[in-house]
KELUMLUM-49432 format. One record per residue (C-alpha): residue number from 1; x, y, z. Coordinates in steps of 0.25 Angstrom, whole numbers. Example, Ala and Ser with C-alpha at 12.3 -4.5 7.8 and 13.67 -1.06 7.14 Angstrom:
BEGIN
(pt 1,(49,-18,31));
(pt 2,(55,-4,29));
END
This chain:
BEGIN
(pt 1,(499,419,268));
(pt 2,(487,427,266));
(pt 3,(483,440,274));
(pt 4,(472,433,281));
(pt 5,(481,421,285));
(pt 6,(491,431,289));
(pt 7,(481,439,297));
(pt 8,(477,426,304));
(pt 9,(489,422,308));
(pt 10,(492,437,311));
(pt 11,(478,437,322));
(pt 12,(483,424,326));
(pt 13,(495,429,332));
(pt 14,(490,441,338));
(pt 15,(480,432,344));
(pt 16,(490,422,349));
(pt 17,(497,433,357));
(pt 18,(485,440,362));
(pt 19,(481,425,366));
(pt 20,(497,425,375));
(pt 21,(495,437,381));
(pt 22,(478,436,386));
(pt 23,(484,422,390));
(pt 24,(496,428,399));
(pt 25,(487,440,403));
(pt 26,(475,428,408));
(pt 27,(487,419,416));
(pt 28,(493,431,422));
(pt 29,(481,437,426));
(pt 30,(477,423,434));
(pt 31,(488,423,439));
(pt 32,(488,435,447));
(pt 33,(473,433,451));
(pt 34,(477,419,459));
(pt 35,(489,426,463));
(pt 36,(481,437,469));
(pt 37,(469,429,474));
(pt 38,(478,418,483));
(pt 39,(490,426,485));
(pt 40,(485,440,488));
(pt 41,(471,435,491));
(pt 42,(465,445,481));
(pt 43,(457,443,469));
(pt 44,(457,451,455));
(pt 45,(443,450,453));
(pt 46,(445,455,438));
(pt 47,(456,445,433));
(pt 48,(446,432,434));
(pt 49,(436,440,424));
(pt 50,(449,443,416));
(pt 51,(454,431,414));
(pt 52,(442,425,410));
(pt 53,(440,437,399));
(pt 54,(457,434,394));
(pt 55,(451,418,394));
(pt 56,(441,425,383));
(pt 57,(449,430,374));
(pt 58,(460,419,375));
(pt 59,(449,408,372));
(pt 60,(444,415,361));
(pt 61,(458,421,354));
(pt 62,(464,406,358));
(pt 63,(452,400,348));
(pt 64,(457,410,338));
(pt 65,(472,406,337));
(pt 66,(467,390,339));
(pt 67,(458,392,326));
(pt 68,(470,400,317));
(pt 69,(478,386,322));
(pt 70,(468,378,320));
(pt 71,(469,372,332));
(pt 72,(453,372,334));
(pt 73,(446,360,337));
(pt 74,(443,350,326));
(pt 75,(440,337,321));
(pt 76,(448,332,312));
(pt 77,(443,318,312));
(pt 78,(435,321,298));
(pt 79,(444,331,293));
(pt 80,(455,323,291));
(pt 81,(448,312,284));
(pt 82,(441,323,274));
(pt 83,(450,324,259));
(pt 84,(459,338,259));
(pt 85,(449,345,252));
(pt 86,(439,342,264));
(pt 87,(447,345,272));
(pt 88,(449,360,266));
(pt 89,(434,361,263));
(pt 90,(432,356,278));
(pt 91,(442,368,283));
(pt 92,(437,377,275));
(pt 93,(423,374,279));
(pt 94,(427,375,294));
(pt 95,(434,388,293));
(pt 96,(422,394,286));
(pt 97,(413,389,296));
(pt 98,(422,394,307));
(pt 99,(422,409,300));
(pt 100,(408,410,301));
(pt 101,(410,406,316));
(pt 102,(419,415,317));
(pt 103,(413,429,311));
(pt 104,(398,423,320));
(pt 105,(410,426,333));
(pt 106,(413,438,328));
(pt 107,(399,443,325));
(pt 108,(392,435,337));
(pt 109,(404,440,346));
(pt 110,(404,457,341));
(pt 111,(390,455,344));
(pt 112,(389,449,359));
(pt 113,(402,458,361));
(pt 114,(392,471,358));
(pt 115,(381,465,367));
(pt 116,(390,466,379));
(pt 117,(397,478,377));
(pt 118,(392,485,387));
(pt 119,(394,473,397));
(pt 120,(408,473,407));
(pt 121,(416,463,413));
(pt 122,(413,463,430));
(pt 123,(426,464,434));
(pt 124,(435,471,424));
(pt 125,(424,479,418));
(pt 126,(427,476,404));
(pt 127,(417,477,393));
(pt 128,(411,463,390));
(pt 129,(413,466,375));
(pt 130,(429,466,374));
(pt 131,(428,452,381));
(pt 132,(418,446,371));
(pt 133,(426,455,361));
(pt 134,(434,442,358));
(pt 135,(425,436,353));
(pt 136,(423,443,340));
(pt 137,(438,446,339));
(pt 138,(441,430,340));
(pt 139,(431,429,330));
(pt 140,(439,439,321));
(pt 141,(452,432,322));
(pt 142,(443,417,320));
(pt 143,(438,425,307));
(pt 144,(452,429,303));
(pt 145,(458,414,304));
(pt 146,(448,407,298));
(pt 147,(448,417,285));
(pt 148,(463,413,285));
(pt 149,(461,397,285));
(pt 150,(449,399,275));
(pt 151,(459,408,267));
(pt 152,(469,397,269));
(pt 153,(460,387,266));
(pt 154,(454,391,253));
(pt 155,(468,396,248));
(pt 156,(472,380,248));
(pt 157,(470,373,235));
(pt 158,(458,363,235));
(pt 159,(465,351,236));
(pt 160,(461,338,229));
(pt 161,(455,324,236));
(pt 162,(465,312,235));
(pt 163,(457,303,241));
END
């Protein structure tokens, strides 16, 4: 295993926890706002806006580790029926193509993080930027995985067409 698979897999499972514990922190908080709002018939006006921002990052991180399982959405009606050096060529193609997608999000996202830094949240008065900030941290981790599947990838031995 190469460093660059090891670090994938290493950002993977860092992710993976970081993924549990906003997930446990989001159903926990939840459930104390309609605990609080029908029992005690008072309302945490910040959880709402908090949970929506733990729903952020969870999206984005959850994309991260569906990618490094490749468990992104795909159609493999025509890959399958393409020879075993298409198909390499094809997955390379697609993880090249998804790099470059991936370092725009990490450029695009630094860039609208900067533009609202000087924003807040309403209720929680949090700067704007540290919510977008995932986006260009996702990026990071998309950047990191797919440099270990291209690295994977190209590390195969071109196989010959039997057809």
């Amino acid at each position: 295993m190469t460093s660059i698979e090891r670090l994938s897999n290493s950002c993977n499972r860092s992710t993976e926890r970081l993924i549990l514990l906003l997930g446990l922190t989001m159903t926990a908080l939840v459930i104390v706002q309609v605990f609080c709002r029908y029992v005690l018939n008072h309302s945490l006006f910040w959880s709402e806006e908090l949970a929506r921002y733990l729903l952020v990052w969870l999206t984005f991180l959850g994309a991260t580790v569906a990618y490094h399982r490749s468990m992104h959405p795909s159609i493999n009606v025509v890959f399958r029926r393409l020879s075993k050096p298409g198909q390499l060529i094809n997955r390379r193609l697609i993880h090249f193509i998804s790099l470059i997608f991936f370092i725009l999000l990490i450029w695009y996202g630094c860039s609208f993080s900067f533009f609202i830094r000087a924003q807040t949240t309403p209720a929680l008065s949090l700067p704007k930027w540290l919510i977008f900030s995932i986006i260009p941290i996702s990026g990071m981790i998309f950047v990191v995985h797919a440099l270990a599947f291209l690295q994977k990838d190209f590390s195969q031995p071109q196989v010959e067409n039997k057809r």
